[in-house]
N, C-alpha and C positions, 0 to 999 in steps of 0.2 A: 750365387746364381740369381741371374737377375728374375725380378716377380711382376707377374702382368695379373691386375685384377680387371676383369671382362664382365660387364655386368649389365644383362639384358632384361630390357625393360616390358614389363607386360602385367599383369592383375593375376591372381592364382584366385582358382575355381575352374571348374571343369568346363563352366557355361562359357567362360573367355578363353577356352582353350584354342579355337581354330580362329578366332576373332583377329583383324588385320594390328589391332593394338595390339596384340602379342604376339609379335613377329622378332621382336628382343629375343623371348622367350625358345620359342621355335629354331632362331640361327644357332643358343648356345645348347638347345637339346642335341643340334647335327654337329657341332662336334666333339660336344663329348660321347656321341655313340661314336664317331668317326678316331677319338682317339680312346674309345672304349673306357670311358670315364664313368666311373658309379655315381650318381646324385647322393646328399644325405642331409635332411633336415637339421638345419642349425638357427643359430639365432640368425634373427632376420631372413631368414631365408631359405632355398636351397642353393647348397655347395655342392661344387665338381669340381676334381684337381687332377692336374696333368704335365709329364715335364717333356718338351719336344726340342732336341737339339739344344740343349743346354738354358732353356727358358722356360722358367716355373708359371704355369697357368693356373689361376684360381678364378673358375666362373661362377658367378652371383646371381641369381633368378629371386629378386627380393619377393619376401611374400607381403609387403608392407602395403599393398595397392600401389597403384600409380602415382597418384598424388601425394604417398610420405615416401618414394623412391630415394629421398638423399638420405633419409634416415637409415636405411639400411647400407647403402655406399660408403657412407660415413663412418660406421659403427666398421665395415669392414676392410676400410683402408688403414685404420687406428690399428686394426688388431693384426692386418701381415704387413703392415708399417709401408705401405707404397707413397708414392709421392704422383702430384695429379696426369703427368706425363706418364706415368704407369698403369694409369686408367684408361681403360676404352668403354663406351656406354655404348651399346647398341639399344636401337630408337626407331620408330615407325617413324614415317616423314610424309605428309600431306602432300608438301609441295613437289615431291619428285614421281614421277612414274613407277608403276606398278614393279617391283624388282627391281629398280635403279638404286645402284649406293653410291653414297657423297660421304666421303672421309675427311673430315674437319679437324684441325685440332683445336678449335673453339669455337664459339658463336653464342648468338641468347638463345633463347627456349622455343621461338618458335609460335606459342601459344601451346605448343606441351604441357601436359601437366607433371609428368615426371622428368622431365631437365630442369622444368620452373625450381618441382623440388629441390635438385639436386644442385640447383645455381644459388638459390637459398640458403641450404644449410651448408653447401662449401665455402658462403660467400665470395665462390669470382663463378666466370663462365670456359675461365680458361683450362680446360679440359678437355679431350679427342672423345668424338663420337662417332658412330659407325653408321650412317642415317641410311632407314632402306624403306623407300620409295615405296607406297600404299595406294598411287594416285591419287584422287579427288573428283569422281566421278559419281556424286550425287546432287538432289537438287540442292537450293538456296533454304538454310533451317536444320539440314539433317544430319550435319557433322558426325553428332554423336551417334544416332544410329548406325550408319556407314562406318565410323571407326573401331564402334564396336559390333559392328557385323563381321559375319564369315565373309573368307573368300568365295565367290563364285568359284562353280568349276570349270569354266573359262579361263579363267588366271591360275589355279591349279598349275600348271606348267611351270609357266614364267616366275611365280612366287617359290617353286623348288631350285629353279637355276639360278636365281636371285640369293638364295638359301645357300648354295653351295659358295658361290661368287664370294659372301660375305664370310663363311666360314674359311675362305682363303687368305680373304681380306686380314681379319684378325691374326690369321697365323704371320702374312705379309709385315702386317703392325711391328708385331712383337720382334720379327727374326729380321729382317730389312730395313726398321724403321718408318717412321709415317710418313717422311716424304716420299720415299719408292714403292710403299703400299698407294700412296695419293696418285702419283702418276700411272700407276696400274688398274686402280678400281674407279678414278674418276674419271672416266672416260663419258 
């Protein structure tokens, strides 16, 4: 059975819980409720496992912060022995609109601090990421604020249908492939 490790990117703490940087976090909350998947604290993280149509899902919510994310990626590809095209990272993305995803199967960091990680301690960049669009709609200075602020509830909406989009996405990944998951989500 082939094994997809999904591992979404976001800070654990209750304060960055609704925060646009953990929006990683948030797509693999919806489908492990959507494939009724139990969470359970392990090393590096939380785990969630699930098998849909003949493909083993193990989702990753490192608790490692943001910034040492490959350490936990890392420690969990070593241990269900995946290889990098078995990987998907799901990632807030600056540069795209609010709910837009752009499915990659490589690229550099962005100025991420958790790809930076995870480009790092993989040493390449060649790996699939599932990038879901945060926009950029603050002033000049405030990144960090705005990344780590909540969504308005204005965007509310668009960031649930963005939510779902990507939890299809991931399934697309695994069951279709990333080229026919790319022509379907990167519209």
């Amino acid at each position: 059975m082939t094994k997809f490790l999904i591992a979404g990117l976001g800070n654990p703490g209750s304060e960055y819980s609704n925060t646009r940087h953990n929006i990683g976090f948030k797509v693999l909350d919806a489908l492990a409720a959507q494939k009724q998947a139990e969470w359970e604290l392990q090393k590096y993280g939380h785990v969630s496992r699930f098998t849909h149509k003949g493909k083993s899902f193990i989702l990753l919510k490192p608790d490692t912060y943001m910034n040492l994310s490959g350490k936990a990626v890392q420690y969990w590809m070593q241990k269900e022995k995946t290889n990098l095209q078995q990987l998907l990272v799901v990632t807030d993305d600056l540069a795209l609109p609010t709910g837009k995803l752009r499915l990659k199967l490589k690229g550099n960091d962005g100025g991420h601090n958790g790809l930076k990680s995870i480009n790092e301690t993989l040493g390449t960049q060649d790996y699939p990421r599932l990038r879901y669009g945060i926009g950029n709609d603050f002033p000049r200075g405030r990144q960090v604020e705005f990344v780590l602020g909540n969504w308005e509830e204005s965007e509310k909406e668009i960031v649930e249908q963005g939510i779902q989009s990507a939890v299809e996405a991931i399934i697309a990944f695994a069951l279709e492939g990333p080229g026919k998951a790319m022509t379907k989500f990167n519209a």
